[in-house]
MDAnalysis code that builds the backbone (N, CA, C; Angstrom):
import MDAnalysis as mda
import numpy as np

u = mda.Universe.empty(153, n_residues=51, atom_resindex=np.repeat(np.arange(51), 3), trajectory=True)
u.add_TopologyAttr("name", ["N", "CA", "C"] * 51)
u.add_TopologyAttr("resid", np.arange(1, 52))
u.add_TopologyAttr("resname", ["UNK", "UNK", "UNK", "UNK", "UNK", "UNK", "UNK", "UNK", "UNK", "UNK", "UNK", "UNK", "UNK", "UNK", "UNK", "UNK", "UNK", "UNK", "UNK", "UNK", "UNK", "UNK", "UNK", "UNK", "UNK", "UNK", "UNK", "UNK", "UNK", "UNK", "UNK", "UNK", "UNK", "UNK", "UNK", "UNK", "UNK", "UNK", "UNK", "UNK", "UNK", "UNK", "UNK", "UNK", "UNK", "UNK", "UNK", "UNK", "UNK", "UNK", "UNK"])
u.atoms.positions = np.array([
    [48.933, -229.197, 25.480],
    [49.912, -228.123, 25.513],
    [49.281, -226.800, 25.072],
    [48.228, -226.498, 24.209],
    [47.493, -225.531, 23.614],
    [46.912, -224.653, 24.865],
    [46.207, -225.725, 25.530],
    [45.424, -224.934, 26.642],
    [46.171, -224.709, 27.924],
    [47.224, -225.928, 27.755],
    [47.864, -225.097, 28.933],
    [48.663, -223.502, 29.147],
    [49.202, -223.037, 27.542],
    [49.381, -221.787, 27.331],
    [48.309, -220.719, 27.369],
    [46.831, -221.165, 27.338],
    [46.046, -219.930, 27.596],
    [45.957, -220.171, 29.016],
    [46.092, -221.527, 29.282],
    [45.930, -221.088, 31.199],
    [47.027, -220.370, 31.845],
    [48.430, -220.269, 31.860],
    [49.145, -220.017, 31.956],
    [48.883, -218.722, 31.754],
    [48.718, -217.856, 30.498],
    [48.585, -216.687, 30.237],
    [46.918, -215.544, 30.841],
    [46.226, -216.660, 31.675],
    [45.014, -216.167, 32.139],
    [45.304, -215.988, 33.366],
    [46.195, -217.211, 34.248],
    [46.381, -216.784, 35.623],
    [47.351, -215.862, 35.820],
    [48.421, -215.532, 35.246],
    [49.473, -214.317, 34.789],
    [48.081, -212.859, 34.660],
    [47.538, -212.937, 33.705],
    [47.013, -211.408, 33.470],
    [46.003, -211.806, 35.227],
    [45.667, -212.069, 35.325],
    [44.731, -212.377, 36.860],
    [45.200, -211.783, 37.679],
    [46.244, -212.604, 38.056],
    [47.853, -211.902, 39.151],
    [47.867, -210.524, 38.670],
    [47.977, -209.966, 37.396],
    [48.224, -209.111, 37.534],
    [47.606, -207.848, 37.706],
    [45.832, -208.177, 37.385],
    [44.805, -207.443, 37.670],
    [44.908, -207.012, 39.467],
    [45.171, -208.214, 40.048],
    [44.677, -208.241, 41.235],
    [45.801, -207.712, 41.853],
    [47.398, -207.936, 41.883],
    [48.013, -207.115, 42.327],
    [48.113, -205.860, 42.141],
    [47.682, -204.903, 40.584],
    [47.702, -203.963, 40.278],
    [47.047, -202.763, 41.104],
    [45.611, -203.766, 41.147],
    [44.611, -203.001, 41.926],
    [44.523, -202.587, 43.600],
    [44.895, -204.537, 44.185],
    [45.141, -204.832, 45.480],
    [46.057, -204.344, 46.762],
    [47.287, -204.582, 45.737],
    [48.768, -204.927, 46.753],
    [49.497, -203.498, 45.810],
    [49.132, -203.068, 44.646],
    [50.525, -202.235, 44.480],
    [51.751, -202.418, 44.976],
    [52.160, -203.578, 44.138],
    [53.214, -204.438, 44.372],
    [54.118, -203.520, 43.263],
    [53.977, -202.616, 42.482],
    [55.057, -202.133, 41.962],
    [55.484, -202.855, 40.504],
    [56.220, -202.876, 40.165],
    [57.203, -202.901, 38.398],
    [56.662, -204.457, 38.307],
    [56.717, -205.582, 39.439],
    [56.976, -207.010, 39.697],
    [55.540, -207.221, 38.938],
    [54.606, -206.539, 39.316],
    [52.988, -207.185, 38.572],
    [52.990, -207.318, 36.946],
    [53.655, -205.848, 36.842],
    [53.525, -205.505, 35.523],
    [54.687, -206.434, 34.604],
    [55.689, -207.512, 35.323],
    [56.209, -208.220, 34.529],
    [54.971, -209.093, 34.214],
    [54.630, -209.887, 35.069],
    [53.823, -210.724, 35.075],
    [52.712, -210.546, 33.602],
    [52.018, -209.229, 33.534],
    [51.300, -209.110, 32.247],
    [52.294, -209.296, 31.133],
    [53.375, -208.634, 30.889],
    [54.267, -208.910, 29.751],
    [54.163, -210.258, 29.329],
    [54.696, -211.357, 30.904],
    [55.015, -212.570, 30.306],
    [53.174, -213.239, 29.122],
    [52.522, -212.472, 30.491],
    [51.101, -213.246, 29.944],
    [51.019, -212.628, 28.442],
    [51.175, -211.255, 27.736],
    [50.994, -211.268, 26.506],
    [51.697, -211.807, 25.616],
    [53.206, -211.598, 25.721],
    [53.864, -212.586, 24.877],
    [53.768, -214.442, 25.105],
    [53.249, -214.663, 25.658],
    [52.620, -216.246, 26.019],
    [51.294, -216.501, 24.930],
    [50.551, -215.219, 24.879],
    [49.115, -215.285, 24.228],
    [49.773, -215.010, 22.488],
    [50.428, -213.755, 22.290],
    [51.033, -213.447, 20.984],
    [52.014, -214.814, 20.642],
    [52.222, -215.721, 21.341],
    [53.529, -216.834, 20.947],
    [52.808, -217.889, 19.981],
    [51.533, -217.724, 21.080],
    [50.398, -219.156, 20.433],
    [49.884, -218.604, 19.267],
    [49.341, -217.632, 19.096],
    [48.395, -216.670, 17.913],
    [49.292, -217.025, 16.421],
    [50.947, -216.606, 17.055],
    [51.529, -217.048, 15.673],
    [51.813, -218.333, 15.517],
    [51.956, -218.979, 16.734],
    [51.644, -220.328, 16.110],
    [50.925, -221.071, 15.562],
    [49.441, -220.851, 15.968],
    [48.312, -220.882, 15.702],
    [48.180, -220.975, 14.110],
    [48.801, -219.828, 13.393],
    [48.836, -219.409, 12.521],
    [49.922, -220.579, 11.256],
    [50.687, -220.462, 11.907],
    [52.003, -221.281, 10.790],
    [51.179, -222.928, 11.331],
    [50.515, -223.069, 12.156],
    [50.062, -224.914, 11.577],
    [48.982, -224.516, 10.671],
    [48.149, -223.860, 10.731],
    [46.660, -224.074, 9.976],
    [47.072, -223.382, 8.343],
])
């Protein structure tokens, strides 16, 4: 479950590199990074409260 949240949050910022640059797909990419940082910030504090 650990790594599947950084994968999750790597192919999200990816998508969103590549549409940003590519497709100028508009507002829709830039959700996509949101979800990926709060996905990365979710684990960090979790990370945190087990260790």
């Amino acid at each position: 479950m650990n790594n599947l949240l950084y994968l999750i949050a790597a192919i999200l910022i990816i998508g969103w590199v590549i549409g940003f640059f590519a497709y100028n797909a508009g507002s829709n990419i830039h959700i996509l990074l949101v979800v990926a940082l709060i996905l990365v910030i979710f684990r960090a504090i979790q990370k945190k409260k087990i260790a």
